[in-house]
N, C-alpha and C positions, 0 to 999 in steps of 0.2 A: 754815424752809422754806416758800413759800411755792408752791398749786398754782394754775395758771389754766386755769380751766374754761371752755367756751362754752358759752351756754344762748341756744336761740333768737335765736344770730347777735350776741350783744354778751358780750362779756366780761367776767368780775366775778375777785377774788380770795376764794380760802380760804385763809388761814396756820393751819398746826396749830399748837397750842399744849397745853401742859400740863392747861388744862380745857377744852380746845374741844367737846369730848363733853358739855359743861355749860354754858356761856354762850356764846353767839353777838350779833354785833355787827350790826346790817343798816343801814348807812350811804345816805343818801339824798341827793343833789345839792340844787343849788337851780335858779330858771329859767337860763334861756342860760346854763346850766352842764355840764361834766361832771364823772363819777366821778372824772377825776382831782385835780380842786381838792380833794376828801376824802381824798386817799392820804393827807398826812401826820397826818393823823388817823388814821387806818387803822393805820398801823405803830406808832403809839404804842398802838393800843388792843390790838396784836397784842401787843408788849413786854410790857402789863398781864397778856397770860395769856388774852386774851378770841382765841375765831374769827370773822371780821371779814367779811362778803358785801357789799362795794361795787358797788352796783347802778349802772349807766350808764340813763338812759333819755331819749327823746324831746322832751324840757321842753314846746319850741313846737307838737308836730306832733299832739295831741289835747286832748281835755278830761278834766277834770279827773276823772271817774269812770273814764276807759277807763287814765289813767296809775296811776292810783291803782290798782288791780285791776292791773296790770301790773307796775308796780314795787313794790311791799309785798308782790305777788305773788311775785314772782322771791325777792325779800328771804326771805321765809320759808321758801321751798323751798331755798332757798341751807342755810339754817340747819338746815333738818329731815334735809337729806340728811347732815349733818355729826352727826348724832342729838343734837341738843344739846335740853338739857332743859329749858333757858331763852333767853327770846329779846330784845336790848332793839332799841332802836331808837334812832340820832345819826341828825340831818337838818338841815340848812340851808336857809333861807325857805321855798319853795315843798313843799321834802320835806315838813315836818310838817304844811304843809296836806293833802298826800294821805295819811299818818299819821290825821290825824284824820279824814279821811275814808271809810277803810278802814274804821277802827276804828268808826265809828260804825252802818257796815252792818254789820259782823262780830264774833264774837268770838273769844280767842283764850287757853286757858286756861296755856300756857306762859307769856304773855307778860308781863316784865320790867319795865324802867323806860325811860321817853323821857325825851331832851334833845332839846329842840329850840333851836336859834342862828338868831336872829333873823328866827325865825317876822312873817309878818305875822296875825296870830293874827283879827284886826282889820281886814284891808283896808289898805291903804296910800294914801293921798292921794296918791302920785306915778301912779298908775294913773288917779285922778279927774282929774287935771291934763294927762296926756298924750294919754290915751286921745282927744282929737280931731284930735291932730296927724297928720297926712298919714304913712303909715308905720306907724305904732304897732301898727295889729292884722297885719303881715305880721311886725314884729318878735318879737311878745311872741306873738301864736299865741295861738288859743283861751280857753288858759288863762290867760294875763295881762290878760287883757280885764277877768276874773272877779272879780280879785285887789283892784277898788278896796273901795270903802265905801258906795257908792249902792245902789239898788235893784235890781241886778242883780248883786249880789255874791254870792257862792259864801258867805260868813260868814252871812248871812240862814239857810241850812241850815243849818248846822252847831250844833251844840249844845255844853253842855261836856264837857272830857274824863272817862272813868272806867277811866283807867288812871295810873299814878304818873306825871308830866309835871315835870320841871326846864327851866324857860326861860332864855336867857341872851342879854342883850339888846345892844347896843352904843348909846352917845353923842356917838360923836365923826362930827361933819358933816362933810365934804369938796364938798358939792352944793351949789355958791349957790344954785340952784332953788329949794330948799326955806326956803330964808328966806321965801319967796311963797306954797308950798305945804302946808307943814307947821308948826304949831307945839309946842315944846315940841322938850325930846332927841331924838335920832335919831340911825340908822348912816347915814348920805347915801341910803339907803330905804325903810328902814321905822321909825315911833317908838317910841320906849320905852312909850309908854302901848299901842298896836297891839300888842305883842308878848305879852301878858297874853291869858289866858282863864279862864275858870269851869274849878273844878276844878284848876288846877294845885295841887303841893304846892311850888314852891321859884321864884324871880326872883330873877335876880342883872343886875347893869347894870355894864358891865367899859368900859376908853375903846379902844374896838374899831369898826373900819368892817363897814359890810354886807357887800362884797365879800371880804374876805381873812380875815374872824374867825375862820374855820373853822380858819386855819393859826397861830394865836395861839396860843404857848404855856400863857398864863394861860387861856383858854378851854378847851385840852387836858385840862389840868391839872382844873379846876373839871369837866366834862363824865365823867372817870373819874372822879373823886370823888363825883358824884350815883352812876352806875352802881354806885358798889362798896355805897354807904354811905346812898344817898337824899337825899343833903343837899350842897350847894354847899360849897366851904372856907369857913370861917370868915373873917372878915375881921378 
């Protein structure tokens, strides 16, 4: 069963489950995304037994401290009102930069284990590339601006994590751009070396794009597996 709550005018889901009173799931989009690209992740992680809070938010329409405060915000409250004892956190690109963001103004003594799917952990060279093109700060908003590798990168703050972190990365390109842009693997946006930071405990590199990973069964699969166990499947 699953219940749909409003909180402050956007919609998120609670599915009860068997230990939802004990682990909670707070699912995080990526940029020019929404909550719903995370459903099929969501339902699998509900089937697991976990209670699931897929936060919708804003991507373009602030920076990156006000979303981050807003949405891990919501996240958490999602999960506390479900009295759950444990909290983890699934995110795609942009989520786990506000993940670590949060985390690194705050602390949070429930809280569990993150996956993050292909974080730019690092900046992404397609931000340093495009960012002059005519368009680009109406499209990406604030926060995408942030997102390259230069001297005005949001990653310059940031330090390493200290909370249990499983990354999971993709290599498969579909972008000619990035033959220009990028070198080395990559999901056609961010690269597998970008996706690493200080502190994680686990990288995994799966033949996965940036855009749909999140709906890949092997990445499902591997993402409950860190969640249950700490640790990626064995290969």
């Amino acid at each position: 069963m699953i219940r749909i709550i409003s909180f402050v005018g956007i919609l998120f889901c609670l599915p009860t489950s068997a230990i939802g009173d004990e682990e909670c799931v707070v699912l995080l989009h990526g940029l020019l995304r929404v909550s719903n690209s995370m459903s099929e992740l969501g339902s699998k992680l509900d089937r697991s037994g976990y209670s699931v809070v897929n936060i919708n938010y804003p991507s373009r329409r602030y920076e990156i401290d006000v979303l981050a405060a807003d949405a891990v915000g919501r996240g958490l409250a999602g999960c506390e009102n479900q009295g759950s004892g444990t909290i983890h956190f699934v995110t795609h690109s942009l989520g786990g930069i506000l993940v670590r963001y949060y985390f690194q103004q705050q602390s949070l003594p429930m809280l569990g284990r993150v996956v993050m799917l292909g974080p730019p952990n690092q900046g992404t060279e397609i931000v340093d590339g495009l960012s002059p093109v005519p368009g680009f700060g109406m499209l990406w908003g604030p926060t995408g601006a942030v997102l390259g590798t230069g001297p005005g990168s949001i990653f310059n703050e940031l330090g390493p994590v200290s909370f249990e972190l499983g990354v999971i990365a993709g290599d498969t390109n579909i972008n000619p751009v990035n033959w220009f842009l990028m070198e080395g693997p990559n999901d056609s946006i961010v690269s597998v070396e970008s996706t690493r930071v200080a502190g994680m405990a686990a990288h995994k590199v799966l033949p996965v794009t940036h855009s749909f990973m999140m709906r890949n069964n092997e990445v499902i699969d591997n993402t409950i597996h860190f969640l249950k166990t700490g640790s990626f499947i064995p290969e």
